[in-house]
LUMSE-48976 format. One record per residue: residue in one letter; chain; x, y, z of N, C-alpha, C in turn. Coordinates in nm, 2 decimals, decimal comma. Atoms other than C-alpha are relative to their C-alpha. Layout:
# LUMSE-48976
 aa ch    nxx    nyy    nzz   caxx   cayy   cazz    cxx    cyy    czz
  A  A      X      Y      Z      X      Y      Z      X      Y      Z
...
# end
This chain:
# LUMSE-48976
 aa ch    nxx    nyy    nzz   caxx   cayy   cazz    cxx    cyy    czz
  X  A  -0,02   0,08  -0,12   0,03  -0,22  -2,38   0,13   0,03   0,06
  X  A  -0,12  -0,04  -0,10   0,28  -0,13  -2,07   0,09  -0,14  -0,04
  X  A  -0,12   0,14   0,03   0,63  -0,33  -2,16   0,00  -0,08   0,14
  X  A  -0,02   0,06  -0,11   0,66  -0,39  -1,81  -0,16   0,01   0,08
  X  A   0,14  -0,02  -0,08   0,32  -0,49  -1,59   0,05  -0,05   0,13
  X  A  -0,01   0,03  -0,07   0,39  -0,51  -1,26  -0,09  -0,02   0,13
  X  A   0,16   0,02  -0,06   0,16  -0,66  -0,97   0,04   0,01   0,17
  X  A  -0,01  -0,04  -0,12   0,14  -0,59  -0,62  -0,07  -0,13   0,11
  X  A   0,09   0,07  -0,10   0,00  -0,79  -0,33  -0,15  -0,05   0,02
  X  A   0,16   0,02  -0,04  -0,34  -0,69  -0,32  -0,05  -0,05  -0,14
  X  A   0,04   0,04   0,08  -0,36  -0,75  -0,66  -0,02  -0,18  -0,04
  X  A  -0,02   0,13   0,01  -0,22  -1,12  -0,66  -0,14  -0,07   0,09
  X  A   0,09   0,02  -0,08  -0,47  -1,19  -0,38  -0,18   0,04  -0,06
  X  A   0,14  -0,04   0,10  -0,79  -1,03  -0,56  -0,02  -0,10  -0,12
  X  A  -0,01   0,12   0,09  -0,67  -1,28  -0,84  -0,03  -0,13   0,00
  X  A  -0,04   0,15  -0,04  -0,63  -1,57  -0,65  -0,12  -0,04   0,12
  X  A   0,12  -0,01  -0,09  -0,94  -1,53  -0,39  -0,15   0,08  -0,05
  X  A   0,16  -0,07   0,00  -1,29  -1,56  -0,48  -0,10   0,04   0,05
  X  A   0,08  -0,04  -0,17  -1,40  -1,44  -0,15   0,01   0,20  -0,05
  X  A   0,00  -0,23   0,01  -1,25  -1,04  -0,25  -0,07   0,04  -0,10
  X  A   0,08  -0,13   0,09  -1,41  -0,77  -0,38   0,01   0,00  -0,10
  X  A  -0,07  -0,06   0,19  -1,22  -0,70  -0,68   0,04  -0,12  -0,07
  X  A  -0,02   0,10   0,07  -1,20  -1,07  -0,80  -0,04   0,02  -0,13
  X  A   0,05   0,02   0,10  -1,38  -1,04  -1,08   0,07   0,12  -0,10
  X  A  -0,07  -0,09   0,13  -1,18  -0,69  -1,22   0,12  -0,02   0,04
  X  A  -0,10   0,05  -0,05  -0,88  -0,89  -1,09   0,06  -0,14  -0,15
  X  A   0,04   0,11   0,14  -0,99  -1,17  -1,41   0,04   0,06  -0,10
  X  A   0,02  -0,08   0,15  -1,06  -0,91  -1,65   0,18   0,06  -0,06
  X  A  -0,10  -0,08   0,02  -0,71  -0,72  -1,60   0,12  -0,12  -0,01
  X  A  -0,10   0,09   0,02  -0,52  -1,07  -1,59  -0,04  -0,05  -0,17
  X  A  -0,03   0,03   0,13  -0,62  -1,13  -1,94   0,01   0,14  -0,09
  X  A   0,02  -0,10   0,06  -0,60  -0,78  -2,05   0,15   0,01   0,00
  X  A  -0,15  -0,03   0,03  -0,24  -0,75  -1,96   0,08  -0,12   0,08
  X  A  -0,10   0,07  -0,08  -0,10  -1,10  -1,92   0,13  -0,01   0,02
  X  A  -0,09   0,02  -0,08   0,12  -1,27  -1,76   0,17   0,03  -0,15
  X  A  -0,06   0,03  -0,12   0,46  -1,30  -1,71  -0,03   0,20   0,11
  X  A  -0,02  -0,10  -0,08   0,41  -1,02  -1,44   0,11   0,01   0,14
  X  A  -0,16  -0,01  -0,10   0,72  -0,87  -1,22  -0,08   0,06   0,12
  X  A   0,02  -0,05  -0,17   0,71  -0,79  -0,85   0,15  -0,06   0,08
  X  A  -0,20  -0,04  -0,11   0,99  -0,78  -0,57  -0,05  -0,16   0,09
  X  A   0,01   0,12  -0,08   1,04  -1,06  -0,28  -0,11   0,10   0,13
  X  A   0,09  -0,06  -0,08   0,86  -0,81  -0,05  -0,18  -0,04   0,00
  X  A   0,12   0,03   0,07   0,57  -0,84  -0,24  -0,11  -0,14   0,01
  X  A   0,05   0,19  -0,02   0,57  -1,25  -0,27  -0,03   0,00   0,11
  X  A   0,02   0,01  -0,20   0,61  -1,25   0,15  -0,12   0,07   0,02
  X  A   0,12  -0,03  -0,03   0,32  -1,04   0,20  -0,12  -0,09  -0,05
  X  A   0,13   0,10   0,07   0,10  -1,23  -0,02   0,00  -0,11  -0,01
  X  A   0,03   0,18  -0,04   0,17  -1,58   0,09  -0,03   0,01   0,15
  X  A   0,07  -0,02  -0,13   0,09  -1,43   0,43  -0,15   0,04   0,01
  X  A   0,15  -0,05  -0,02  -0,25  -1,28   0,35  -0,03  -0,11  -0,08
  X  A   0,10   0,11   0,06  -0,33  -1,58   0,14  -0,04  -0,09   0,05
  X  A   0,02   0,12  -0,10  -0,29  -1,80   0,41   0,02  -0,18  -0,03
  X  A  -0,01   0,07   0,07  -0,17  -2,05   0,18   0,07   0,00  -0,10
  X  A  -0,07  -0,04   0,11   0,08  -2,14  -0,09  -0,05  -0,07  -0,17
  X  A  -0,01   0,05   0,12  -0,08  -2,34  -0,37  -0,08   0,12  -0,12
  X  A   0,01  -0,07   0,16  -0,24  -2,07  -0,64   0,13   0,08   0,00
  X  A  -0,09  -0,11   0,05   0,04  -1,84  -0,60   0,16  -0,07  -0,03
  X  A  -0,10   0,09   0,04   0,30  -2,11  -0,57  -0,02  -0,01  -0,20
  X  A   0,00   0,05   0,17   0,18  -2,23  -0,95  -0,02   0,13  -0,02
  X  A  -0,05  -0,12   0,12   0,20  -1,88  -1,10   0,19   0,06   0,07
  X  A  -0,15  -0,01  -0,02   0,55  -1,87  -0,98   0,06  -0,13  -0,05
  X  A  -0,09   0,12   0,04   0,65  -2,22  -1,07  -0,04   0,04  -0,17
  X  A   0,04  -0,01   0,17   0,48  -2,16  -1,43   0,04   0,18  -0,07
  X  A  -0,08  -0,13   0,07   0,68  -1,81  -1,44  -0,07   0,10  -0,03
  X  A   0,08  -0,11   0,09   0,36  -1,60  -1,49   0,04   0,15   0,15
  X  A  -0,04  -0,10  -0,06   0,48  -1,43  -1,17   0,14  -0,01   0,01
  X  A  -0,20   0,01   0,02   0,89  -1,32  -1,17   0,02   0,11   0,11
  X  A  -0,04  -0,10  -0,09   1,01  -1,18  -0,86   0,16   0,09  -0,07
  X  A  -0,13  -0,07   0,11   1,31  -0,89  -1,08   0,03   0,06   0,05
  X  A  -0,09  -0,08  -0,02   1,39  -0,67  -0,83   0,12  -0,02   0,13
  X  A  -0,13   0,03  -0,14   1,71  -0,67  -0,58  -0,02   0,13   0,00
  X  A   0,02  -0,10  -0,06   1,64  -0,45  -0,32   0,14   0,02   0,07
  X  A  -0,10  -0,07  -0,02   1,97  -0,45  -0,20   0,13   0,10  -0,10
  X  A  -0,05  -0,13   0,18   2,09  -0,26  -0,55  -0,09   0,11   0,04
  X  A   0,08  -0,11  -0,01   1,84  -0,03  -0,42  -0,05   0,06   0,11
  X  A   0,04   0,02  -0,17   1,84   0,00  -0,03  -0,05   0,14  -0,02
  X  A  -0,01  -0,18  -0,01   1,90   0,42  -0,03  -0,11   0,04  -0,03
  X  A   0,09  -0,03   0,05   1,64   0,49  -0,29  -0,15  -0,03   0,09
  X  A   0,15   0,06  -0,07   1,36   0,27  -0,10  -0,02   0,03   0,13
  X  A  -0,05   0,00  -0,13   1,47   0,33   0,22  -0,11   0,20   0,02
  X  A   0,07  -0,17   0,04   1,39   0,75   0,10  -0,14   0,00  -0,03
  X  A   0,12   0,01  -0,01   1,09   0,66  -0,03  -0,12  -0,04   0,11
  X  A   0,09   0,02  -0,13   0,94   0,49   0,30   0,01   0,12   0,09
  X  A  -0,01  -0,12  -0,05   1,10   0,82   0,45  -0,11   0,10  -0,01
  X  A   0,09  -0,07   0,07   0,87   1,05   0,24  -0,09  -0,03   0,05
  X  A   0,16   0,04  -0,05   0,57   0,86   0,30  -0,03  -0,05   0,13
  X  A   0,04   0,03  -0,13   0,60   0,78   0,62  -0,12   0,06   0,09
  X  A   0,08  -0,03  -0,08   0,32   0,93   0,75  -0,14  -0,05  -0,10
  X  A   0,14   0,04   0,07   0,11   0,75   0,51  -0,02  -0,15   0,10
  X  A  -0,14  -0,01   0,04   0,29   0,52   0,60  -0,02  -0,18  -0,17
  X  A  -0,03   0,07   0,11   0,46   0,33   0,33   0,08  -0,10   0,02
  X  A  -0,08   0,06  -0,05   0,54  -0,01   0,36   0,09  -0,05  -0,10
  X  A  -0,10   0,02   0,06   0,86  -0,19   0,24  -0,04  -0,04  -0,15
  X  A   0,01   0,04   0,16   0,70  -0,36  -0,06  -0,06   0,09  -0,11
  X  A   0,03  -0,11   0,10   0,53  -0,06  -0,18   0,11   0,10  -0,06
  X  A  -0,10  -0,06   0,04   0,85   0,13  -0,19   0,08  -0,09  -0,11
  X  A  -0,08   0,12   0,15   1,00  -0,18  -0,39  -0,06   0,04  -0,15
  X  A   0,05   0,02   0,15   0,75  -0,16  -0,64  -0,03   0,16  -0,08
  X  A   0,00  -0,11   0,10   0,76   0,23  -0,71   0,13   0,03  -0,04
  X  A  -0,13  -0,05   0,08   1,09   0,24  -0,74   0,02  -0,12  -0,14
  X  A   0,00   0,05   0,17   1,05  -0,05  -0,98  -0,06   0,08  -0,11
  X  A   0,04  -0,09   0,13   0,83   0,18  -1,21   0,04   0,12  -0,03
  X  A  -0,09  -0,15   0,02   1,12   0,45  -1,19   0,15  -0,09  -0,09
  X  A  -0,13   0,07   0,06   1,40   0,20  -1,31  -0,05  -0,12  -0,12
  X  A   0,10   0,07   0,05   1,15  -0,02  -1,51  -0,03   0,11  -0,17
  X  A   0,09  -0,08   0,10   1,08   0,09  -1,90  -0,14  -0,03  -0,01
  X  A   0,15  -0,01   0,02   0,70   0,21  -1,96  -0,06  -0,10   0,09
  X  A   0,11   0,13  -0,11   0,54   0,00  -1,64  -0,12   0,07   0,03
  X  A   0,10  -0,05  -0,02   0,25  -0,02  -1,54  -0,07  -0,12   0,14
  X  A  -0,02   0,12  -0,09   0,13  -0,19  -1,19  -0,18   0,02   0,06
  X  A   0,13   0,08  -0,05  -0,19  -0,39  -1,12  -0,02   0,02   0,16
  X  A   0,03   0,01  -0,12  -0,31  -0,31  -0,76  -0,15   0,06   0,01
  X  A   0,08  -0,07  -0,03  -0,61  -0,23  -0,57   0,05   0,10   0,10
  X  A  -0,06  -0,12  -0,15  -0,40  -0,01  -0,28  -0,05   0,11  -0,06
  X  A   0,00  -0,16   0,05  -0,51   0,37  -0,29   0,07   0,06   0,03
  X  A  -0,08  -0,03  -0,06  -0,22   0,41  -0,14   0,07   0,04  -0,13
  X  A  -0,06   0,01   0,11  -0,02   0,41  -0,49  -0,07   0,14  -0,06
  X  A   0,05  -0,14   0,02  -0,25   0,74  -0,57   0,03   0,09   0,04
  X  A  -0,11  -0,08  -0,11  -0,03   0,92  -0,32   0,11   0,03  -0,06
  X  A  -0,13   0,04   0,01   0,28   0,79  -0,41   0,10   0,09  -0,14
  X  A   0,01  -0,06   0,17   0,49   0,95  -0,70   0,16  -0,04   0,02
  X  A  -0,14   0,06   0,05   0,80   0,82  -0,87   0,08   0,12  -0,03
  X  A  -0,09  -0,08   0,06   1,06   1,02  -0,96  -0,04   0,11   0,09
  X  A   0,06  -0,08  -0,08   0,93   1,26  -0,68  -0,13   0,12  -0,04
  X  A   0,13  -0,03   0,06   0,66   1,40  -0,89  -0,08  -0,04  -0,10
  X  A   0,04   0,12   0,11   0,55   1,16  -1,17  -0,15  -0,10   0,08
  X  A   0,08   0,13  -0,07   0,22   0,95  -1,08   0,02  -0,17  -0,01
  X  A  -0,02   0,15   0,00   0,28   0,61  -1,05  -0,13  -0,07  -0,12
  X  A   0,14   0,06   0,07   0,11   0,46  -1,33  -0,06  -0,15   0,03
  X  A   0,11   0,14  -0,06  -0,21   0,20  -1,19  -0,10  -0,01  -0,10
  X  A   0,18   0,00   0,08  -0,46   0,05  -1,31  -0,03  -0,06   0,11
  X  A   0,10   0,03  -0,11  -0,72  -0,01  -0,99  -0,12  -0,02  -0,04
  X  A   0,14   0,00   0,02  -1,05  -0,09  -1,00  -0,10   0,13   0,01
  X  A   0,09  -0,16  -0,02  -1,30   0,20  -1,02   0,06   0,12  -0,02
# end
């Protein structure tokens, strides 16, 4: 099991909405590799905006299963390069948060459905290790 699991947006939202797709391999993967799971403040902000609401994601932050760990101002340069890079994908702020978390992060591993993260590569050639659905 990855020391570090970290979760992304679409993931939190597939978790937390029984309307998406991927709810149900959204279930499977929150007790496969629970909580506490790490993500950035980028991350939170996006997905209290697509959830359109704050109470399930509120209580997995008040009950600590989610931990926002990274300071992106310790890491402007780095992230800043990485939206650089991918910019023609493009890559937005919180995706760049969260690959550089699984470059400064021991053994992570990050919960999303984005296929955007299939692109992406840490360390500038390392795959970002996911686990997606399908």
């Amino acid at each position: 099991m990855a020391a570090n699991v970290l979760v992304d947006a679409s993931f939190l939202i597939a978790l937390l909405s029984r309307r998406e797709a991927d709810h149900k391999w959204a279930d499977r993967q929150a007790l496969r590799l629970p909580p506490p799971w790490k993500t950035c403040d980028a991350v939170l902000s996006e997905a209290f905006h697509l959830l359109g609401g704050i109470d399930g994601l509120s209580a997995l932050l008040r009950r600590g299963a989610v931990v926002s760990s990274f300071r992106s101002d310790e890491a402007t340069s780095p992230v800043l390069d990485l939206m650089d890079k991918y910019s023609n994908v493009p890559m937005s702020f919180a995706d760049a948060c969260l690959v550089r978390m699984t470059e400064i992060l021991s053994d992570p591993v990050l919960l999303t459905t984005d296929d955007d993260f299939r692109i992406y590569r840490r360390h500038s050639r390392q795959v970002v290790p996911c686990v997606m659905p399908g």
